[in-house]
DOVOVO-976465 format. One record per residue (C-alpha): residue number from 1; residue in three letters; x, z negated, y negated. Coordinates in Angstrom, 2 decimals. Layout:
[atom NUM 'ala' [X Z Y]]
...
//
This chain:
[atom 1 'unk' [47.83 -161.99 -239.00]]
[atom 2 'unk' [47.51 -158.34 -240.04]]
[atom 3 'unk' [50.39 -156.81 -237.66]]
[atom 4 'unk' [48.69 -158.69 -234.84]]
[atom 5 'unk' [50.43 -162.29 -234.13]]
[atom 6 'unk' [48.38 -165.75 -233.60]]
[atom 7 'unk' [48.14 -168.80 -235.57]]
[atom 8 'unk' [47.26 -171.46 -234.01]]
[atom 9 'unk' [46.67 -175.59 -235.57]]
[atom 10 'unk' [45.36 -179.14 -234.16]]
[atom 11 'unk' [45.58 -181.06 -236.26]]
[atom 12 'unk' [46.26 -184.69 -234.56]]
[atom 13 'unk' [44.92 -187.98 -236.81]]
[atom 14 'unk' [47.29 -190.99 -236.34]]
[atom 15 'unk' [50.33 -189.24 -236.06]]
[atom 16 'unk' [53.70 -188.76 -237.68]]
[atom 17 'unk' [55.30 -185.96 -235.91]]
[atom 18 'unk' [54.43 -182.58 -234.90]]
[atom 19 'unk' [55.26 -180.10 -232.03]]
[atom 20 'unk' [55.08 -176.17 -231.91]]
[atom 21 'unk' [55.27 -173.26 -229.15]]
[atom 22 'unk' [56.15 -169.98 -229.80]]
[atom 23 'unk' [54.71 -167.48 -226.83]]
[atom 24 'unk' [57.00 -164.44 -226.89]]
[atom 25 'unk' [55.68 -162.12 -224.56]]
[atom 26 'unk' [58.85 -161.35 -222.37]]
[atom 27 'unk' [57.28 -163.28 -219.20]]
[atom 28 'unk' [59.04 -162.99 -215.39]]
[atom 29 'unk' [56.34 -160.25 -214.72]]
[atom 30 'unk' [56.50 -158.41 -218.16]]
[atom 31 'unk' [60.60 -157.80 -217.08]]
[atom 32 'unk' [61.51 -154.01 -215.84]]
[atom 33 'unk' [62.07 -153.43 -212.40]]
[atom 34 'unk' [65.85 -154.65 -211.13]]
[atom 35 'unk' [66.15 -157.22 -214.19]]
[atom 36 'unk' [64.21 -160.59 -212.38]]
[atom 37 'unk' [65.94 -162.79 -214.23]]
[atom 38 'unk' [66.57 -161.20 -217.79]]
[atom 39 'unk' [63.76 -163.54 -218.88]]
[atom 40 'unk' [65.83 -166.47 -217.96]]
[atom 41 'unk' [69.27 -165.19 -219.90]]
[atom 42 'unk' [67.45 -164.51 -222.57]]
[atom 43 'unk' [65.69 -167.57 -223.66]]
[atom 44 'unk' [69.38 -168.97 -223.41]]
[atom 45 'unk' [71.13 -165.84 -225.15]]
[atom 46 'unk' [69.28 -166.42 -228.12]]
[atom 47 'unk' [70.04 -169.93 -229.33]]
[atom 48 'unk' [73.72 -169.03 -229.10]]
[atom 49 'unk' [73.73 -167.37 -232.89]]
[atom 50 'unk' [71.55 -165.98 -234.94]]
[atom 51 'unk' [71.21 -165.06 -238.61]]
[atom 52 'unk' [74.27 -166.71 -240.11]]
[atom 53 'unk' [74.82 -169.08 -237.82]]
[atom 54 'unk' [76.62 -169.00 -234.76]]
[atom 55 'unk' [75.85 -170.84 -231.76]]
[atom 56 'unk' [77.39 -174.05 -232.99]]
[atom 57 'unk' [75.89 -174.24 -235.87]]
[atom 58 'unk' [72.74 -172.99 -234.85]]
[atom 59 'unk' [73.20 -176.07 -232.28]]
[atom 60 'unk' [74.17 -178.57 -235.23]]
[atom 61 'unk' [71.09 -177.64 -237.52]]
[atom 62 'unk' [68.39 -178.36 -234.69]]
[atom 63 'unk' [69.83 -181.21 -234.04]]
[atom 64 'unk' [70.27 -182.46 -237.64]]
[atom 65 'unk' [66.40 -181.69 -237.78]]
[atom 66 'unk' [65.52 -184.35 -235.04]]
[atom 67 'unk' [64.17 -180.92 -232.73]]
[atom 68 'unk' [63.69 -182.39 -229.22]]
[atom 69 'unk' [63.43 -178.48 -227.64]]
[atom 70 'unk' [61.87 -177.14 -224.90]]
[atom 71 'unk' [62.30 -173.83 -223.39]]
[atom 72 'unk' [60.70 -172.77 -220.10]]
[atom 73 'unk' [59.51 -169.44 -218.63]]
[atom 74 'unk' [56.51 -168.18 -217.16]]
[atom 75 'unk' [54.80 -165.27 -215.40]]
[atom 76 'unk' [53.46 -163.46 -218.82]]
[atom 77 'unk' [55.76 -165.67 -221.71]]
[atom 78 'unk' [58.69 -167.43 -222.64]]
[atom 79 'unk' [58.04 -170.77 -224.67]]
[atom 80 'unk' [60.21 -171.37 -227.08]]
[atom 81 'unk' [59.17 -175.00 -228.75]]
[atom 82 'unk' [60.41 -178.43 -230.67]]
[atom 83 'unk' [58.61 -181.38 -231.49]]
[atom 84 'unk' [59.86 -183.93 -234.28]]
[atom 85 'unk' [58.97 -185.50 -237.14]]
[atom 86 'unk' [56.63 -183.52 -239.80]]
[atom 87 'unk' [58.35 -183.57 -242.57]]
[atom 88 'unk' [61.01 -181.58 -241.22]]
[atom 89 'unk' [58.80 -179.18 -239.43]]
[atom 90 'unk' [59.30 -176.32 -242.30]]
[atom 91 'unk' [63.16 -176.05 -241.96]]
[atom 92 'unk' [62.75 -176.17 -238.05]]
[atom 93 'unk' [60.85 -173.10 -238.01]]
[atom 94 'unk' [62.53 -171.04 -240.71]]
[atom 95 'unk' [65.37 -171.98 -237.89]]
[atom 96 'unk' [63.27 -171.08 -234.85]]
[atom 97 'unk' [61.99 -167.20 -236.54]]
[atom 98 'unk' [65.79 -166.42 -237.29]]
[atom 99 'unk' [66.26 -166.91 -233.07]]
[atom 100 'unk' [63.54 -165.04 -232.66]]
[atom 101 'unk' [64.29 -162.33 -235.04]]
[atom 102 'unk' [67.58 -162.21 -235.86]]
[atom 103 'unk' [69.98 -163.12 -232.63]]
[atom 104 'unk' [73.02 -162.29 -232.48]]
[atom 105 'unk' [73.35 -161.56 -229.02]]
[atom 106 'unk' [76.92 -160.89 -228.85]]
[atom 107 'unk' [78.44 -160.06 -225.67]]
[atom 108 'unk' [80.72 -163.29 -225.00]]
[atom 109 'unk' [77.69 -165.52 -225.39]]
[atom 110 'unk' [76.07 -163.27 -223.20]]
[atom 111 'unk' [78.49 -164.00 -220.21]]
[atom 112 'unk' [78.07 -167.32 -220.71]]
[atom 113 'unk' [74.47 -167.41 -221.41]]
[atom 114 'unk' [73.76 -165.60 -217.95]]
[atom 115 'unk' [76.75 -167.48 -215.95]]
[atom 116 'unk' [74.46 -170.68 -216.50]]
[atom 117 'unk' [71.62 -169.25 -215.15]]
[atom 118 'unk' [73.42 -167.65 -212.17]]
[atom 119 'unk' [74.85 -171.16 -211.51]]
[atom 120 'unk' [71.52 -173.01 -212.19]]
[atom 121 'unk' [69.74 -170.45 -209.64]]
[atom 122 'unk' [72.70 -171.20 -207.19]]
[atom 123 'unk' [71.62 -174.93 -207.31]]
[atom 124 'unk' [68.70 -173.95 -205.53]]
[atom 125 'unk' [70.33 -174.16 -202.26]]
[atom 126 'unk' [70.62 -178.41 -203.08]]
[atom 127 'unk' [66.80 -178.39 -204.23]]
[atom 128 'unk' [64.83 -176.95 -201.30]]
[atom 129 'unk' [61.76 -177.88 -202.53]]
[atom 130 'unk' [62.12 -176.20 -205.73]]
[atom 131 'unk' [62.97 -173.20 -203.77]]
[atom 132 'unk' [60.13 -173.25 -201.55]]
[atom 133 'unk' [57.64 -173.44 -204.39]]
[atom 134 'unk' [59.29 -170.13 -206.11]]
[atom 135 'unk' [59.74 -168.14 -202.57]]
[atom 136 'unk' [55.80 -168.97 -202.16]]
[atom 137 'unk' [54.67 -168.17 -205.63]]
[atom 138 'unk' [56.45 -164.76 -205.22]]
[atom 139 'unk' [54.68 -164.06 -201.67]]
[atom 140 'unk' [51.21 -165.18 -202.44]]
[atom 141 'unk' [50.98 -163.48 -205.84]]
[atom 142 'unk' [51.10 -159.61 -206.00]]
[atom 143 'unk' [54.40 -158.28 -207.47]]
[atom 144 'unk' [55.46 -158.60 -210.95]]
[atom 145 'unk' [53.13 -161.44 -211.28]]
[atom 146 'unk' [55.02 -163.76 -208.88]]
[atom 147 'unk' [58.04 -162.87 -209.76]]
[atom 148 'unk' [61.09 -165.46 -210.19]]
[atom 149 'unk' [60.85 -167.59 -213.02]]
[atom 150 'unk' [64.94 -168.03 -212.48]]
[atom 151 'unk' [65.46 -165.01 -211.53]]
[atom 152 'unk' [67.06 -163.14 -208.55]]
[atom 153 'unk' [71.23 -163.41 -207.92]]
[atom 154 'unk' [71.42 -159.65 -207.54]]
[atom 155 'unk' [69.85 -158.37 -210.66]]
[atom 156 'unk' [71.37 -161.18 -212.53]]
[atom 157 'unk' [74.93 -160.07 -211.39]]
[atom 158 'unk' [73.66 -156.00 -212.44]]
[atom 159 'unk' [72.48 -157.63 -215.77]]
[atom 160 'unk' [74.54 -156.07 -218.99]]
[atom 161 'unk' [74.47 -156.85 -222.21]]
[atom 162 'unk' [73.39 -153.69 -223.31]]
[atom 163 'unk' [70.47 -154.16 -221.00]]
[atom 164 'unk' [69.98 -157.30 -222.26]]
[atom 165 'unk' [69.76 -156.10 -225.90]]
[atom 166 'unk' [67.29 -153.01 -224.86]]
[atom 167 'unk' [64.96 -155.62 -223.01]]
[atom 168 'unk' [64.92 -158.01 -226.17]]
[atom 169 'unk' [64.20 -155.15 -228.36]]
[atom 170 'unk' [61.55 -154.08 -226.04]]
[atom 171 'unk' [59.99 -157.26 -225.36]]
[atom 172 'unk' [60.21 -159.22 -229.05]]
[atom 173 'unk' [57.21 -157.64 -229.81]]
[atom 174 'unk' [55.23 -159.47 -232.66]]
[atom 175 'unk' [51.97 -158.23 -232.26]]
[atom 176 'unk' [52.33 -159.71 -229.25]]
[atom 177 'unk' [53.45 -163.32 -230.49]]
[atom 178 'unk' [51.49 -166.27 -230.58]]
[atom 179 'unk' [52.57 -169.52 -232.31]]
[atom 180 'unk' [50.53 -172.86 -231.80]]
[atom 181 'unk' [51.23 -176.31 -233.26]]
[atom 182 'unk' [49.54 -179.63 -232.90]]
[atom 183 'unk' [50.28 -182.99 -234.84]]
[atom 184 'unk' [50.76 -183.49 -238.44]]
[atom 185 'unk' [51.67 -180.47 -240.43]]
[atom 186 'unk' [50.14 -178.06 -243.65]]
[atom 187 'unk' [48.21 -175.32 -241.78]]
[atom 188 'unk' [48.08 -172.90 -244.64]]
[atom 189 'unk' [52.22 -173.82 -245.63]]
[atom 190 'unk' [52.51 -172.62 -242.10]]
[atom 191 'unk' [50.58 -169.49 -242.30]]
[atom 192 'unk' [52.53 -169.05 -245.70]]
[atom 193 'unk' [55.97 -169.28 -243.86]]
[atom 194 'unk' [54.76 -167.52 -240.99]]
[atom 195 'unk' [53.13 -164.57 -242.68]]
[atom 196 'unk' [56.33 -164.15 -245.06]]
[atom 197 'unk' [58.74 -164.07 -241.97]]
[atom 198 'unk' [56.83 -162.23 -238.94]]
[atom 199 'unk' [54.34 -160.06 -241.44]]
[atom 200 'unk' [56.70 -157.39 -241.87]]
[atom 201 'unk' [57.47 -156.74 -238.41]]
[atom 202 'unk' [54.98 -154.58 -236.80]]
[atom 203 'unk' [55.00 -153.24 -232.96]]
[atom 204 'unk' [52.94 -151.90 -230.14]]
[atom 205 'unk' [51.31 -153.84 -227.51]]
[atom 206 'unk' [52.09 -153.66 -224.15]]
[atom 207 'unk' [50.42 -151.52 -221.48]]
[atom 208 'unk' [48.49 -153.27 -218.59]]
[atom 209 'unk' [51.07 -154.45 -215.97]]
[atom 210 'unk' [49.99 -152.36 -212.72]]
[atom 211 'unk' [49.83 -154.94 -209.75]]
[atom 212 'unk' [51.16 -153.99 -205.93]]
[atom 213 'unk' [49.01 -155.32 -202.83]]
[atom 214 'unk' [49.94 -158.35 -201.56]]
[atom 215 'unk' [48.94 -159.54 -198.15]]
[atom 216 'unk' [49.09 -163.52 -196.44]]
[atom 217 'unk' [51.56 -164.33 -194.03]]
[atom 218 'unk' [54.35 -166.31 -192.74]]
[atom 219 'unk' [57.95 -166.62 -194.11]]
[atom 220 'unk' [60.93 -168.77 -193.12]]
[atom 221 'unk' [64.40 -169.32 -194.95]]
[atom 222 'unk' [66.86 -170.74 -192.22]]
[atom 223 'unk' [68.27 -174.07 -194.20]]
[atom 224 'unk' [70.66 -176.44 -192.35]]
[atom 225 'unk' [69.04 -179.50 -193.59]]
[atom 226 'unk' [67.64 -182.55 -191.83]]
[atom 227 'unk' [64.01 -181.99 -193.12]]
[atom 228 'unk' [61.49 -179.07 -193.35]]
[atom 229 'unk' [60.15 -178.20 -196.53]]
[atom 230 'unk' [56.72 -176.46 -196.32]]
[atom 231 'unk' [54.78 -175.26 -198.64]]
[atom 232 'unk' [51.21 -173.21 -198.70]]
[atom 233 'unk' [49.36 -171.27 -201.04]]
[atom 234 'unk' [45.51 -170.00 -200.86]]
[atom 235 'unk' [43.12 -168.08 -202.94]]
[atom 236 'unk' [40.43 -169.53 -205.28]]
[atom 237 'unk' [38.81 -169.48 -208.88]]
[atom 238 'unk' [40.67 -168.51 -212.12]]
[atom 239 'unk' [41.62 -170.06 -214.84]]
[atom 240 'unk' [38.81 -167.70 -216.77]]
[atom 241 'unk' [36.86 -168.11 -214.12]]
[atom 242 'unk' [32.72 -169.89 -214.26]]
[atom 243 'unk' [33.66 -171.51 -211.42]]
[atom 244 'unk' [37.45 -173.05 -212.69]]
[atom 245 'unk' [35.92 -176.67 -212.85]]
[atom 246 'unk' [34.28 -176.58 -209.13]]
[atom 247 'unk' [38.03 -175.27 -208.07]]
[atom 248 'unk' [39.86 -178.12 -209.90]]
[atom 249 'unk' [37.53 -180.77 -208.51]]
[atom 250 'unk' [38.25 -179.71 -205.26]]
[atom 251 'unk' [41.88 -179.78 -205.77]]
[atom 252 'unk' [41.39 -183.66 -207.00]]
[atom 253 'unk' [39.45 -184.36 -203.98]]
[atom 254 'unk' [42.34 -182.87 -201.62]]
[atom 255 'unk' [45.44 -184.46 -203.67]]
[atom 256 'unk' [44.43 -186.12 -206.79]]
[atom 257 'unk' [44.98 -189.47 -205.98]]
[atom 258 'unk' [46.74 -192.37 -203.36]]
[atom 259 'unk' [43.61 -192.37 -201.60]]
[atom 260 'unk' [42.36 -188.38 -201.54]]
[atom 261 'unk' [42.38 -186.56 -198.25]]
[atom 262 'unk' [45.53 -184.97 -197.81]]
[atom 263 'unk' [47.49 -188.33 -198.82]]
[atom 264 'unk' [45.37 -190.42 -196.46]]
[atom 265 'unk' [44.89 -187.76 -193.59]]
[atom 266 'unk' [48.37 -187.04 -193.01]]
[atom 267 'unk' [50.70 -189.20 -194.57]]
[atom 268 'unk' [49.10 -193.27 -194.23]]
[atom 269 'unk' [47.17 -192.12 -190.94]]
[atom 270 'unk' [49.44 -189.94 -189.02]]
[atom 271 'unk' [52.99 -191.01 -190.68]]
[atom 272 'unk' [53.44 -187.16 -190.63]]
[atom 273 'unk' [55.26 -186.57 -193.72]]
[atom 274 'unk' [56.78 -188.55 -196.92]]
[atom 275 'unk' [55.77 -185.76 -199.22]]
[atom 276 'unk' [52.48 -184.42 -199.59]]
[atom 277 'unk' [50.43 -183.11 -202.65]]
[atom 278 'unk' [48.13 -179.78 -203.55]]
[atom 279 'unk' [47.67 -178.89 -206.79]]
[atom 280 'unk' [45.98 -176.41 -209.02]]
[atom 281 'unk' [48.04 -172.89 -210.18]]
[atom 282 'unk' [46.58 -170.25 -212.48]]
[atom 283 'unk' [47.94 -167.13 -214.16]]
[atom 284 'unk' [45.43 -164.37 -216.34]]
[atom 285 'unk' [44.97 -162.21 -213.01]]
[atom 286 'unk' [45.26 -164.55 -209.86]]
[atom 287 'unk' [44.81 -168.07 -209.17]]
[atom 288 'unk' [45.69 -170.21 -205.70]]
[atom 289 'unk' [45.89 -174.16 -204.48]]
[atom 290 'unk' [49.48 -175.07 -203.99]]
[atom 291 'unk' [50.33 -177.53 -201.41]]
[atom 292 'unk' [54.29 -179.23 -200.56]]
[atom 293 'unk' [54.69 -181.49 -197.79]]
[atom 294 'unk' [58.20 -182.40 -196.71]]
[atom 295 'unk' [58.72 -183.73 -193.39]]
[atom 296 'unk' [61.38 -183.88 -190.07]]
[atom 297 'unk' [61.46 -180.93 -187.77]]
[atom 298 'unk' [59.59 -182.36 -184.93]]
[atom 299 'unk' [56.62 -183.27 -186.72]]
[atom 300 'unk' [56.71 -180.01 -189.41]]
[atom 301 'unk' [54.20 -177.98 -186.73]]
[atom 302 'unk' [51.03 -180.96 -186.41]]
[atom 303 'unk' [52.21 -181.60 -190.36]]
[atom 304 'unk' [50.86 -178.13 -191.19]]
[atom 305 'unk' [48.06 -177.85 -188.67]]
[atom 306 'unk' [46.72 -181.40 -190.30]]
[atom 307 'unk' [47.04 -179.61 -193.49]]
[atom 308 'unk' [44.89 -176.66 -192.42]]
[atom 309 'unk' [42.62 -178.62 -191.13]]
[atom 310 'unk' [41.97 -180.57 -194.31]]
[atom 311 'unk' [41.70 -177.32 -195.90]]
[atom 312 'unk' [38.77 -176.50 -194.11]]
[atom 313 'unk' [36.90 -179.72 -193.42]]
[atom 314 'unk' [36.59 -179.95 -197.49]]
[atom 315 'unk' [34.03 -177.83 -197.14]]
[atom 316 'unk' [32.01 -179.92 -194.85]]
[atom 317 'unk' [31.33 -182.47 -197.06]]
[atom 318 'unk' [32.48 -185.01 -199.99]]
[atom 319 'unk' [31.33 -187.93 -200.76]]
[atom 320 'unk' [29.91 -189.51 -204.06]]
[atom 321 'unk' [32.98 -191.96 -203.88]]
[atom 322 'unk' [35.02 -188.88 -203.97]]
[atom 323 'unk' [33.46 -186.99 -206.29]]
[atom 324 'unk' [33.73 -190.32 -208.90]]
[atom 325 'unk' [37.20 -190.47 -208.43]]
[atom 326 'unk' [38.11 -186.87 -209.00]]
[atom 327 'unk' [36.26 -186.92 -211.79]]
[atom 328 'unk' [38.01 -190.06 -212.93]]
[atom 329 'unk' [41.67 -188.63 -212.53]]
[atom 330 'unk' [41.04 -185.44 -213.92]]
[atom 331 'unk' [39.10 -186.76 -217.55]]
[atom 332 'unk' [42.38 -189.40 -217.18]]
[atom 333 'unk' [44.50 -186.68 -217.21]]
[atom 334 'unk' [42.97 -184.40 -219.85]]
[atom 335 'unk' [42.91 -187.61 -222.16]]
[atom 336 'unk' [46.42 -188.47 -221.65]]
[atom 337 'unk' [47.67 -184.82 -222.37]]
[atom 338 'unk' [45.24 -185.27 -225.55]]
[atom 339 'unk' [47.50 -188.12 -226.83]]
[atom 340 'unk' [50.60 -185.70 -226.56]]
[atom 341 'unk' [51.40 -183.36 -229.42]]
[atom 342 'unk' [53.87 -180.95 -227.24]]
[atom 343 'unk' [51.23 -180.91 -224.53]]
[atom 344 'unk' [48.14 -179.71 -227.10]]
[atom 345 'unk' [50.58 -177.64 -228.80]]
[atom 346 'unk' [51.14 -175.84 -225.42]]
[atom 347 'unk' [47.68 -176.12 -223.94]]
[atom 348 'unk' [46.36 -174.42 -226.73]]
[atom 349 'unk' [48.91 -171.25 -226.72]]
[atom 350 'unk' [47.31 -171.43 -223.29]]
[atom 351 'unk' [43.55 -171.76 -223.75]]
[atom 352 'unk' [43.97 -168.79 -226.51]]
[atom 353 'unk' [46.20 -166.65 -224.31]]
[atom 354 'unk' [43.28 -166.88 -221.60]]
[atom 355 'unk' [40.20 -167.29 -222.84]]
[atom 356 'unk' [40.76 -165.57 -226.23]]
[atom 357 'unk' [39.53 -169.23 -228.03]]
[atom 358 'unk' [40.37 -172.63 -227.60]]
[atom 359 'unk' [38.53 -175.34 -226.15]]
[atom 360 'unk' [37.52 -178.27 -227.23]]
[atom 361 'unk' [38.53 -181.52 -225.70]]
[atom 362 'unk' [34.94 -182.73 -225.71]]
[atom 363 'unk' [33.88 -179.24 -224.04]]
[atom 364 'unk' [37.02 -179.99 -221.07]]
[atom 365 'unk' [35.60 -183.23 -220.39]]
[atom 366 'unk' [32.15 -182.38 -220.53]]
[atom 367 'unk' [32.70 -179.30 -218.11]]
[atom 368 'unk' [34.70 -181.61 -215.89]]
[atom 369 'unk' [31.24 -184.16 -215.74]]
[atom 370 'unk' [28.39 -181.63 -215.28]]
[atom 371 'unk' [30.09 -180.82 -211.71]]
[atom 372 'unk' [28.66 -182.47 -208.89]]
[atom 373 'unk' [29.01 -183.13 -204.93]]
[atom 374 'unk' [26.77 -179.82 -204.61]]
[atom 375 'unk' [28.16 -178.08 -207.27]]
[atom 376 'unk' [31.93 -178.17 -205.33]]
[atom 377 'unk' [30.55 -177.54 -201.80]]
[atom 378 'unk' [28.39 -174.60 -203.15]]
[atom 379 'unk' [31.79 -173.45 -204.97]]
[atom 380 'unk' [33.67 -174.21 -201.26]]
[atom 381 'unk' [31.10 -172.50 -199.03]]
[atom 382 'unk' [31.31 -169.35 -200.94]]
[atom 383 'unk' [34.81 -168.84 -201.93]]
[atom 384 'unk' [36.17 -170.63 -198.11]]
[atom 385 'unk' [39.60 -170.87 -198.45]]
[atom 386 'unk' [41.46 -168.79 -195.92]]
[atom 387 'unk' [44.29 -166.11 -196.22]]
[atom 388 'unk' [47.18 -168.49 -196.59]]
[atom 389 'unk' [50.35 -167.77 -197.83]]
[atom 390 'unk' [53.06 -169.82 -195.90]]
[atom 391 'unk' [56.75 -170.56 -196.59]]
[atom 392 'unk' [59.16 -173.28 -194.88]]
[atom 393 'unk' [62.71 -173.75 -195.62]]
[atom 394 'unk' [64.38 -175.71 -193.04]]
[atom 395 'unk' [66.18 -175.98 -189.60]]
[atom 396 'unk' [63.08 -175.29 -187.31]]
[atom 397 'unk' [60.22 -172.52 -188.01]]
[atom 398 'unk' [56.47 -173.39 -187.33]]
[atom 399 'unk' [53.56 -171.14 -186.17]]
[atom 400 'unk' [50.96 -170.24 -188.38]]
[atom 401 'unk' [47.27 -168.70 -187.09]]
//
């Protein structure tokens, strides 16, 4: 559009509904300083009035337009988004750009709004392995970019309404917007709608956010529990990176299926744990391998020194048997998300967001083929992984290095 926001539409053949993500760009990281969390309240605050109707209401008309919602927040965005049948898609967003443009944000909704999160970060404490994935994301990135996604109990308990209002003021920056939808739907009614509500609205875009250095270590969070939850982050290719696919099948080879390394190594071989998996995470500026296991306390030390060890031996060599079944998963995956019109809608806000296009299924898939056994080991040899971040919550620490 001319003040700067994104359009984006795939259409889906065979289908009867539609789904849609708006990408505001008031992300964990994009928060000030002191206000982890404000993302969080936010996303909430908003849906509780706007326009003319209060949060009831606003409440009653979603739901008397079939929207199945979906809110969740990330590093750089918040995703607002609905799926539900097409004919109804019109009215849902006329809905959607009044809580976007016009909320109320009144002070008693705030309370509430930002007493749910509070309580829903709280719950942490029950979901250990929730927590260890956040506490790890925020060591092995460099700060804002692995910031809370919930948030942080003391600047939620600083947070003000007047803050809040100042940050959504700040941060509801159109140019900045970027709205995709995938399904059945009238692109150019859409761009109609779209350009009529948001084209008025101009902005500023935001200046670079400037990253601290981060360093790998070791970090334990006492937790009277009867397991240990561990969890382990490492370095490797982007997401706009040439060498994404070689990173991804490496990451299917480690944990992509019952019988990849890391499931056979140390959970059917050694009994070690009864949770293990590694899996890919990206933002724009940093990128790692993720790996959870959960185990007892006595076997938590030779569970993450199997681990390690898995790590490194990947290098060494994969097989073609491997290498087939990687590729298998991951083209299964990538199909299955094809089928869904929330998860195009989302992936892509994503691709464009990234890459600055979208890509085409048939390009994903094809990328995804043209690796090979030498291909990931060439990827591997040069780009060793090493440097890793390590968290465990739990009754008993372990020794890393």
């Amino acid at each position: 559009m001319p003040n700067g926001m994104v359009l984006l539409g795939e259409p889906m053949a065979g289908v009867e509904s539609v789904a849609f993500d708006f990408m505001l760009p008031m992300g964990a990281a994009r928060m000030p300083t002191g206000c982890c969390g404000a993302s969080n309240v936010l996303s909430e605050w908003m849906f509780r009035g706007a326009g003319a109707r209060d949060s009831r209401q606003l409440g009653d008309a979603l739901d008397g337009l079939g929207v199945q919602r979906s809110t969740s927040i990330g590093s750089s965005h918040v995703y607002l988004g609905g799926a539900l049948e097409s004919s109804n898609l019109s009215e849902a967003l006329a809905v959607y750009s009044d809580v976007i443009l016009n909320p109320r944000l009144t002070a008693e909704q705030f309370d509430m709004a930002r007493q749910l999160i509070v309580e829903e970060l709280k719950s942490l404490d029950d979901e250990p392995r929730q927590r260890v994935t956040l506490e790890l994301r925020k060591r092995f990135y460099p700060d804002p970019l692995g910031r809370s996604t919930m948030g942080e109990l003391e600047d939620l308990d600083r947070l003000t309404a007047r803050r809040g209002r100042e940050i959504a003021k700040n941060h509801l920056n159109v140019p900045e917007v970027v709205f995709s939808v995938a399904g059945k739907y009238d692109f150019e009614a859409i761009c109609r709608q779209l350009e009529g509500v948001f084209g008025p609205h101009a902005g500023k875009r935001s200046r670079r956010r400037k990253t601290a250095s981060q360093k790998a270590g070791y970090t334990h969070v006492p937790h009277d529990g009867a397991q240990v939850h561990i969890g382990l982050m490492t370095g490797t290719a982007r997401f706009v990176d040439e060498d994404y696919y070689s990173a991804r099948m490496a990451v299917s080879v480690l944990s992509g299926s019952m019988s990849s390394r890391l499931f056979t190594e140390v959970r059917e071989k050694r009994g070690l744990c009864y949770a293990i998996g590694a899996k890919y995470h990206s933002l724009k500026e940093a990128a790692g391998i993720l790996c959870y296991a959960g185990t007892t306390p006595d076997k938590a030390q030779e569970t993450l020194d199997v681990i390690l060890a898995e790590f490194g031996r990947l290098a060494e060599g994969i097989s073609d048997e491997e290498m087939a079944r990687a590729k298998i998963g991951l083209k299964a995956s990538v199909i299955l998300q094809s089928e869904s019109s929330a998860s195009r809608a989302g992936a892509i806000g994503g691709d464009y967001y990234m890459l600055g296009r979208v890509r085409p299924l048939e390009e994903i898939k094809g990328r995804i083929e043209a690796t090979s056994v030498d291909s990931v080991l060439g990827f591997l040899r040069s780009h060793p992984f090493q440097d890793y971040t390590v968290v465990t919550i739990g009754p008993r620490e372990v020794r890393v290095g």
